[in-house]
C-alpha positions in Angstrom: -35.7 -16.0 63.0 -38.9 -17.7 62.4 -39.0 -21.1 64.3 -39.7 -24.4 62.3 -41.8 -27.4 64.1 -41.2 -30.9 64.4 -42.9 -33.8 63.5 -42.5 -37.4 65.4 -44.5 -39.5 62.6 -44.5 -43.8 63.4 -43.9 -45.0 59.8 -45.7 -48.6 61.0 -44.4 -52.2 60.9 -43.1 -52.0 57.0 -46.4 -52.3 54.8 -46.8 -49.5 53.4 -50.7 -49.5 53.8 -50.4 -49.4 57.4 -48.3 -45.6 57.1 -51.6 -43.4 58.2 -53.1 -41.0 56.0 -52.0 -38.0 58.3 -48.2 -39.6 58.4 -48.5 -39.5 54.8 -50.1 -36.1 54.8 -47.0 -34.7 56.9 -44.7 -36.1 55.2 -45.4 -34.6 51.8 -44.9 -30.9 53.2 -41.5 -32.2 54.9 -38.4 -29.9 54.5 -36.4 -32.1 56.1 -36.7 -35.8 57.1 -35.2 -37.8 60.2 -35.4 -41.5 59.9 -34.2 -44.8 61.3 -33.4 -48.2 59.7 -36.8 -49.8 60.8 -38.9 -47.7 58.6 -40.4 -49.5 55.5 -38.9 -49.5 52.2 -42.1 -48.4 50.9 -42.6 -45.4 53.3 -39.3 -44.5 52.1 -40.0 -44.2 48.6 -43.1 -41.7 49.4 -40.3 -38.9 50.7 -40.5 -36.5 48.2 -37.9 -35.7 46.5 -37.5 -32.2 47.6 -36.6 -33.1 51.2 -33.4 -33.2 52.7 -32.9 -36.8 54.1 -30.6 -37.4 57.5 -30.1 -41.0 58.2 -29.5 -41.7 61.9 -29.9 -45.5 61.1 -31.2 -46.6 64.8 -31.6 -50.8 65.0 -30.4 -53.2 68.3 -27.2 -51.7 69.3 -25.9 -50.5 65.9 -26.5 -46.5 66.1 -25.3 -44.3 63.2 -25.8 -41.2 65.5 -26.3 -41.4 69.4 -30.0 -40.5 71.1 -28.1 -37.6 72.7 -26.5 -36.1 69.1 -30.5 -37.0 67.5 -32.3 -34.9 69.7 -29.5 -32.0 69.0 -30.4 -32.2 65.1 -34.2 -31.8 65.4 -33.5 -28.8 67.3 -30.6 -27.2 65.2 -33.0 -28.2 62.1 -36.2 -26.4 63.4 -34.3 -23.3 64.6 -33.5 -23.2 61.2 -37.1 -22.4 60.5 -37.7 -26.4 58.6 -40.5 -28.3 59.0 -38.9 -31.9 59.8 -40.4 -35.2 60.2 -38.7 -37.4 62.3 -39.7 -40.5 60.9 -39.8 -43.5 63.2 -40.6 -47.5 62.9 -43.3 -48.6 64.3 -45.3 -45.7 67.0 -42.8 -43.0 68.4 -43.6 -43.3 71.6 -43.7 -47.4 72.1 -40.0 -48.0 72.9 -39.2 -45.5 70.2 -37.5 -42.9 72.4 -39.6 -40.3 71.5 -40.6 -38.5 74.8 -36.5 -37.7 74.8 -37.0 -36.6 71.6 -39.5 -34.5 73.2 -37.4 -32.9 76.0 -35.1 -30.7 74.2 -38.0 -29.2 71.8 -40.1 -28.5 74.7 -36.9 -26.7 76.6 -36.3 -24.4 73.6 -40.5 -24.0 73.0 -40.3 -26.0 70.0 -43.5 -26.3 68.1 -44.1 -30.3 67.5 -46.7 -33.0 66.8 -47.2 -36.8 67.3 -48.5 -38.4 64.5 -48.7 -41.9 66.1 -48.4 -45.0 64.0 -49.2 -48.8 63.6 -47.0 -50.7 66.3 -45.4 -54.3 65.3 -46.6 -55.8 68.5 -50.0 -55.9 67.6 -49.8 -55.4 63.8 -47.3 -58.2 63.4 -49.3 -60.7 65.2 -52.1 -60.2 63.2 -50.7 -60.8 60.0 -49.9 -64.1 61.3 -53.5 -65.2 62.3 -52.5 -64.5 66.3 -54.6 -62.0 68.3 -53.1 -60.9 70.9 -56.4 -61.4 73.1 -59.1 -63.1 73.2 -61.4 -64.0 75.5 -61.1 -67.9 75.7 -57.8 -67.8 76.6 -57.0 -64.4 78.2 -57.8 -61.0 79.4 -54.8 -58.9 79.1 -51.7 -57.9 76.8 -48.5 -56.7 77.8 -45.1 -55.1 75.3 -42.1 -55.5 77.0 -38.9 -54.2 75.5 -36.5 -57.2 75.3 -33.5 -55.0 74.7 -30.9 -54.5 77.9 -28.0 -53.0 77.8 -24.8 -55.0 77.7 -23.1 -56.2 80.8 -25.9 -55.9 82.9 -29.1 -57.9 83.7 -32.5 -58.1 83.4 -34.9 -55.4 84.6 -37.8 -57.2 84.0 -40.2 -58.9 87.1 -40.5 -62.0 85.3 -43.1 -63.7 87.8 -45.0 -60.4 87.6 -45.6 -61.1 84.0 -46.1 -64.9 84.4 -48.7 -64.4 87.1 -50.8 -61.9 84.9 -51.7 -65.0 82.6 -52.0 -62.7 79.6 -50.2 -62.3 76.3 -46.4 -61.1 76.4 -45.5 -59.4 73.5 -41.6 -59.0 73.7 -40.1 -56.6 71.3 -35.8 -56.1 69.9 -35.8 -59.3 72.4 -34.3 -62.0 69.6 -30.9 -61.8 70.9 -31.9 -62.8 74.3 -34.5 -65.1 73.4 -33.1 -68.1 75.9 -32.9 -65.6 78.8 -36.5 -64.1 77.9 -37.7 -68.2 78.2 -35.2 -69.1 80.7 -36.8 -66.1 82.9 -40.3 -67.0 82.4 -39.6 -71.0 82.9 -38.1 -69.8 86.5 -40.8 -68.0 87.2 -42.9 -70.5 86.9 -44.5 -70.9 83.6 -45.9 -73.5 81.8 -43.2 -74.9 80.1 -45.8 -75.9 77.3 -47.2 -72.4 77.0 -47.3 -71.8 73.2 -45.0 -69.4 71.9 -43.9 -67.8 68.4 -40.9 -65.6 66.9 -42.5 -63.5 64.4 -39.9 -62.5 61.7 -40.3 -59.1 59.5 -44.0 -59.2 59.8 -46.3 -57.4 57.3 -43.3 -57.6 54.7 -42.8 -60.4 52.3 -40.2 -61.7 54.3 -42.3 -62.5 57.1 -42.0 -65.9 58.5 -43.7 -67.3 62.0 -42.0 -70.1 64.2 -44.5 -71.2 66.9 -43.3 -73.7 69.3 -43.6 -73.7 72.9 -41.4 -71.3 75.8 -39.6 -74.4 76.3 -38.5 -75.4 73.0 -38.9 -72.4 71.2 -35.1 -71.4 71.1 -34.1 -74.7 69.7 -36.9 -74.3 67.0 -35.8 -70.9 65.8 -32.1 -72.3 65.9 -33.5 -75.0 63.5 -35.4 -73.2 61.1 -33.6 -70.1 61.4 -34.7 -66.2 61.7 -33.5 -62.6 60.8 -34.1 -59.5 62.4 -36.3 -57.4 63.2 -38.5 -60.0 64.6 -41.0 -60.5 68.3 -41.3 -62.8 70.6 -44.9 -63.7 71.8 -45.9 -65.8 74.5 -49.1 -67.4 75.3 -52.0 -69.5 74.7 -53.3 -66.9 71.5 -50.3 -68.0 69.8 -51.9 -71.6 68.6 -54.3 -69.8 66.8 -51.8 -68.8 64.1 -52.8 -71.7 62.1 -56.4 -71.6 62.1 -56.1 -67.7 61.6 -53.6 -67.5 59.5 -54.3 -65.2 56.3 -52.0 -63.3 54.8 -50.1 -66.7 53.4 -53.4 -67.4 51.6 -53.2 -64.4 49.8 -51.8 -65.6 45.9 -48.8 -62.8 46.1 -47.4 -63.3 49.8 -44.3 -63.8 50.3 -43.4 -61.9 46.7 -41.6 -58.4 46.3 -42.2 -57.1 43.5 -40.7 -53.7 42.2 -43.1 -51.3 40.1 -41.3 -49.3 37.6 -43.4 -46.0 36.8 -43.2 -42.3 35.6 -43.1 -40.0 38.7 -45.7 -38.6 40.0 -48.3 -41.1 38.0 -50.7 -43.4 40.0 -50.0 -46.8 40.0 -53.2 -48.9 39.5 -50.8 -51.7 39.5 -48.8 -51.6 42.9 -52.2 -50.9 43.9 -53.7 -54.4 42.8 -50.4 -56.2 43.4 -50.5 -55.1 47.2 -54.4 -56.4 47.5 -53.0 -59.7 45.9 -50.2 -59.5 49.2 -46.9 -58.7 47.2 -44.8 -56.0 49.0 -44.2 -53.7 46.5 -41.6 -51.6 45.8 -42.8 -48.2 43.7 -40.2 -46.3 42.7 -40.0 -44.1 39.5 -37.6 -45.3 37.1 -38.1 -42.6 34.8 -39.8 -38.9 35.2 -41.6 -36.8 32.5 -41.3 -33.2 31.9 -43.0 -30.6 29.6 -40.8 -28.7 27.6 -40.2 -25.1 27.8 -40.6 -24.0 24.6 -44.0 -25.2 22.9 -44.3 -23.2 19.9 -44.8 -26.2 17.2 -47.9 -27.9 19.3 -49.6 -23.6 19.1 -48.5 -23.6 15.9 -51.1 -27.1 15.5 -53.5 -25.0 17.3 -53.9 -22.5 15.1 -54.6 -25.2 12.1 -56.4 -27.6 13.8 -59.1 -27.5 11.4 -56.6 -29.5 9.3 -56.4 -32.4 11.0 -58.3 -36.0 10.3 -56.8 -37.3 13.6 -54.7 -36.2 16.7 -53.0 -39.7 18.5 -52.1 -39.9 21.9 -49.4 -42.2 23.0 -49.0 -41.5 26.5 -51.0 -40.2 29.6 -48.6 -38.1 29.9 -48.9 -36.5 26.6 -52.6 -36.2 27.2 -52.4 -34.4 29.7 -49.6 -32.0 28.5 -52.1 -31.4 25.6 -54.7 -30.2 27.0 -52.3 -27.9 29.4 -51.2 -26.6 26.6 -54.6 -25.8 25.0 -56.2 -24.2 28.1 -52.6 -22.2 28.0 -53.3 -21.2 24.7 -57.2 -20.3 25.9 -58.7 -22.5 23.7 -60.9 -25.3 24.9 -62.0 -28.8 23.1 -64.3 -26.9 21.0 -61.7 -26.7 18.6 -61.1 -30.2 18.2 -64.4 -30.4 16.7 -64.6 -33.1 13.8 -61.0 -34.4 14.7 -60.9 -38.1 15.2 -59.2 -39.3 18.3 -56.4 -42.3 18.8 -55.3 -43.6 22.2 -52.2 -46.1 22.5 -54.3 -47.9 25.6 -56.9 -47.7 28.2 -54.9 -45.6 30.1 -54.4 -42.7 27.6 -58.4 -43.0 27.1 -59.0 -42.3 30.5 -57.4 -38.8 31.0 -58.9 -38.3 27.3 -62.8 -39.3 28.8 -62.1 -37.4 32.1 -61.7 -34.0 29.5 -64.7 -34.8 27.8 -63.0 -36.9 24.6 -64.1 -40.4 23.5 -61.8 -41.7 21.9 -62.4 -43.5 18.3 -59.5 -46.0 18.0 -57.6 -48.1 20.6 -55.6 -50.9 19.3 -55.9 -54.5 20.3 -52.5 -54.6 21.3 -51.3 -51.7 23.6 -48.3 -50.6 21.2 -46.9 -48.1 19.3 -46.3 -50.4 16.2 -49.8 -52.2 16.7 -51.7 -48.6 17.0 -49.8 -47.3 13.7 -50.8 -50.4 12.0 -55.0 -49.9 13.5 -54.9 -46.7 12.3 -53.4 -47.0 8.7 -56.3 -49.4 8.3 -58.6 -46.6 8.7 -57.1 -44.4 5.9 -57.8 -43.6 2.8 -54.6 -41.7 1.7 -53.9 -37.9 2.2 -55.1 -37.5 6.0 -53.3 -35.4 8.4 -52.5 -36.5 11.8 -50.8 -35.0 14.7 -48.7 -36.4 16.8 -48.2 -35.1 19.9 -45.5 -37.0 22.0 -42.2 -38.0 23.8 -39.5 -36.2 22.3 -37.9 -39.7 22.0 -41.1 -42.0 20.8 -41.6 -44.9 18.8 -40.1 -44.2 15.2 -41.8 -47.2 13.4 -45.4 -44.9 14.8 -44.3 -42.2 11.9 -42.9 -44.5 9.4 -46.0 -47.3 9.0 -48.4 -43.8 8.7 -46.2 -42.1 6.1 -45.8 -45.8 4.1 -49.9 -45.6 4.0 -49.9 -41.9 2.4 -50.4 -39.8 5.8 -49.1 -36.3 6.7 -47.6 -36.9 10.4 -46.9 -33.6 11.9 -44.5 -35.7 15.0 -44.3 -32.9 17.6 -41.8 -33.4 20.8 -44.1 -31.8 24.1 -42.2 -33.7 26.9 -38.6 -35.3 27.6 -38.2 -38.3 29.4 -35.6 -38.0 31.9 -33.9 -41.0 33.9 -34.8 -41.3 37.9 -32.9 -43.1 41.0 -33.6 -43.9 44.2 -32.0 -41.4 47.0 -32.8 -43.9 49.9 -33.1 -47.4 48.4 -30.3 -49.3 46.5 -31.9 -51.1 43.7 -29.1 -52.7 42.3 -28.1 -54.1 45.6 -31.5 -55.2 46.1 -31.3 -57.3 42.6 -27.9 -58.6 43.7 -28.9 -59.9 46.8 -32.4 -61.8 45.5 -34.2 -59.4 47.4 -36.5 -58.5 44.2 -38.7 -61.5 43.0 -40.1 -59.6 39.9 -39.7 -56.3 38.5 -43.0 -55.5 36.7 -42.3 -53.1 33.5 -45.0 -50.7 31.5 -43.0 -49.4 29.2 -39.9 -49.7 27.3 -38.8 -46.5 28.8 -39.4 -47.5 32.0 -37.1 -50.5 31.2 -34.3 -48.2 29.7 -35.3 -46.0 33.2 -33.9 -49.2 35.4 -30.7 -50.1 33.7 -29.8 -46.5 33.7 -30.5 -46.4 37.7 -29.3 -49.7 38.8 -26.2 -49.6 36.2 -25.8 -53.8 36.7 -23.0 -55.5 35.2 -25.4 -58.3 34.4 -29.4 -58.5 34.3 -29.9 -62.0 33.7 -31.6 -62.7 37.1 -33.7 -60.2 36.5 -37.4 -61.3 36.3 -39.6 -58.9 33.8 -43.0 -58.8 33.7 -43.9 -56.6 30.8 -47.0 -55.6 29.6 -46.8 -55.6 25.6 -44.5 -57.3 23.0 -42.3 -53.7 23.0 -41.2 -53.9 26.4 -40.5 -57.4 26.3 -38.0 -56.8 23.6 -36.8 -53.9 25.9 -36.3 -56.1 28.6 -34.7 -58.8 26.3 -32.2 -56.7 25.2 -30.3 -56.5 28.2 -30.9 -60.2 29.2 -33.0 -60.5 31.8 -35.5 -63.4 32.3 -38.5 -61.8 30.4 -42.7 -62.9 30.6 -45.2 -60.6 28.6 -48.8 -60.4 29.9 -51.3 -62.4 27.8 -53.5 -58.7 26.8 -51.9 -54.9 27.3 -54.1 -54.3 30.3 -53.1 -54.3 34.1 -55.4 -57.1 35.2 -53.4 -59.4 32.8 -50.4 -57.9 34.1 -51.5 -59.1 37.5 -52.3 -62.4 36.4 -48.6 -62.5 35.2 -47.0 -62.0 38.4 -48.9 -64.6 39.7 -47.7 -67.1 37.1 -44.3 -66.0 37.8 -44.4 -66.6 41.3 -46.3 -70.1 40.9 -43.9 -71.4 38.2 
């Protein structure tokens, strides 16, 4: 039997931007994926959807499956000829057990590969404006693991530490934060050395209490922290708020969920994440050609009797064109034929096949293109319509009213998604999502069906034309619409939202 390989991939901190482009690389071709509770939500969402997905859920001392039973399954899983990521917070091999990992595939002449990843201790600093050197006020940095194992004490030479006058970076240490302090006070420390507890850094739940080694316990007691969070100690930590940045950017602190059609780009989680939201991009709703696509051939063979051809999707661009290199004919035959787009978006695949397109509509909607284009005709033009299966019915109805012949041809479905790994619903619920950011009204129709609430009400919409909005109304839920049908005024929106 043909052996599989193995994979230990660090997932990073949680933004998805620090995941590396050969962690990403790897986990596309996964058969199989390993991961722990640490890793990002947005890592997450990039597991395709082919893998198989085994959650051993490793955080503090709360273990969904032991080290010992771990190592077991990336053997059994290999031997079984898959290629398996075991996906990790953080890097694999800083405190993340993965050298054990190791052993067994090595003993059974496993193939493997590290694919080493961001660590918090020095990414999570930095997003807080601390650097963990710096040569004014030290020459050295040192990651402790903070964790011990119940019942027994410390194995940590505190006075070691304190004598090396460097940064301490203490990571899984929050529960013992007064021994961590305690230790170093005994040892002789400053008892004003600056210190911070850095909570969920590089998300937008991060949060930074800097105090001193002395008083920091009480201060975290006062303002309060969750987990995962580090400890650092030293003198860098009094830089966080000259240095701070990322609570500068407009969208920090915000979490914003992108709705989207799989497998499409978003330019708009994109822009949101340069603007500091954590964003969330899951599909809410997936495309897929049909089978049988005899009626848009059929258009093929009589496209010299068509005025115009109107595209109301990207997606039904792009199916077009498939359809017409299937047939093997090319866009000579669209010669003479005027060309419609719903948006910018639809133009681009359109210019990227060599089409400029002669009509775009002010407003990016179905009702608003119907009503561009009727002002264009005379009476008697024949348009074809190639489209969702389940599209806009006023499109048809305001052409026909102004005397044209629609030939309204179904090339796609559009097919409900839901998250595997990440429970939307609860994440609603709880407050977790600040805005949910809407492109469609499908993609609207796509969320209700995944998330399946009993009430939507605190559910902020950002929606990008008048048709969504009314989408979104429809089921309650707080609703804004972007000033212009364009993803720049989209942005702006969220922004508003989160500055209201």
């Amino acid at each position: 039997m043909k052996k599989g390989k193995v994979w230990l991939v660090g997932a990073g901190p949680g933004d998805i931007g620090l995941f590396t482009l050969k962690g990403m690389e790897v986990l596309k071709a996964a058969d199989v994926v390993v991961y722990d509770s640490l890793v990002g939500q947005g890592v997450l969402a990039k597991i395709p959807q082919e893998a198989r997905l085994i959650n051993v859920g490793k955080r503090a001392d709360k273990h969904t499956m032991p080290q010992e039973g771990i190592n077991q399954l990336l053997l059994e899983e290999a031997l079984k000829g898959n290629r398996v990521v075991r996906l990790k917070g953080g890097d694999p091999f800083l405190f993340g057990r993965g050298g054990e990992e190791l052993e067994l595939l090595t003993e059974n002449e496993i193939p493997y590969e590290i694919v080493p990843g961001v660590t918090s201790s020095i990414a999570v600093p930095a997003y807080n404006g601390i650097p963990v050197t710096h040569r004014d006020f030290c020459s050295s940095v040192h990651i402790i693991t903070g964790h011990r194992r119940a019942g027994k004490k410390y194995d940590i030479d505190f006075k070691a530490l304190t004598d090396t006058k460097g940064t301490l970076v203490f990571l899984m240490g929050i529960a013992a934060l007064a021994d961590i302090c305690q230790g170093l006070l005994d040892a002789g420390m400053d008892s004003d050395m600056p210190a911070a507890v850095l909570q969920k850094g590089t998300t937008a739940d991060q949060k930074r209490v800097v105090a001193t080694v002395s008083t920091l316990k009480e201060e975290v007691e006062r303002q309060g922290i969750e987990t995962p969070a580090i400890i650092v100690v030293g003198k860098v930590c009094k830089l966080a708020a000259e240095f701070g940045w990322y609570e500068k950017l407009s969208l920090a602190g915000c979490k914003v969920l992108v709705t989207r059609p799989k497998g499409r780009s978003s330019r708009t989680a994109d822009e949101l994440r340069r603007r500091g939201a954590e964003v969330l991009e899951l599909p809410s709703i997936r495309t897929v050609a049909l089978d049988e696509q005899t009626e848009l051939w059929q258009a093929f063979d009589r496209m010299d009797t068509y005025q115009w051809i109107v595209f109301t999707s990207p997606t039904g661009a792009e199916i077009f064109f498939e359809e017409l290199k299937n047939a093997h004919k090319d866009i000579r035959s669209l010669a003479g034929i005027h060309i419609a787009a719903i948006g910018q978006g639809t133009a681009k695949v359109l210019e990227e096949r060599g089409i400029l397109v002669d009509l775009i509509p002010e407003i990016y909607d179905g009702d608003s293109l119907g009503e561009a284009l009727a002002a264009k005709l005379t009476g008697g033009e024949k348009i074809l319509l190639p489209r969702a299966r389940k599209g806009n019915e006023n499109l048809v109805k305001i052409l026909r009213t102004h005397g044209a012949r629609v030939d309204d041809i179904a090339t796609y479905d559009t097919v409900y998604e839901k998250s595997r790994l990440i429970n939307i619903g609860e994440e609603i619920r709880t407050g977790s999502i600040d805005c949910v950011v809407f492109t469609s009204a499908s993609t609207v129709k796509g969320f209700v069906e995944s998330t399946a609430l009993a009430d939507y009400s605190g559910v902020v919409a950002a929606c990008i034309g008048k048709q969504t909005k009314a989408a979104a109304d429809a089921y309650g839920m707080q609703t804004f619409v972007a000033e212009k049908a364009t993803i720049e005024a989209l942005i702006e929106l969220v922004v508003k939202i989160k500055n209201k």
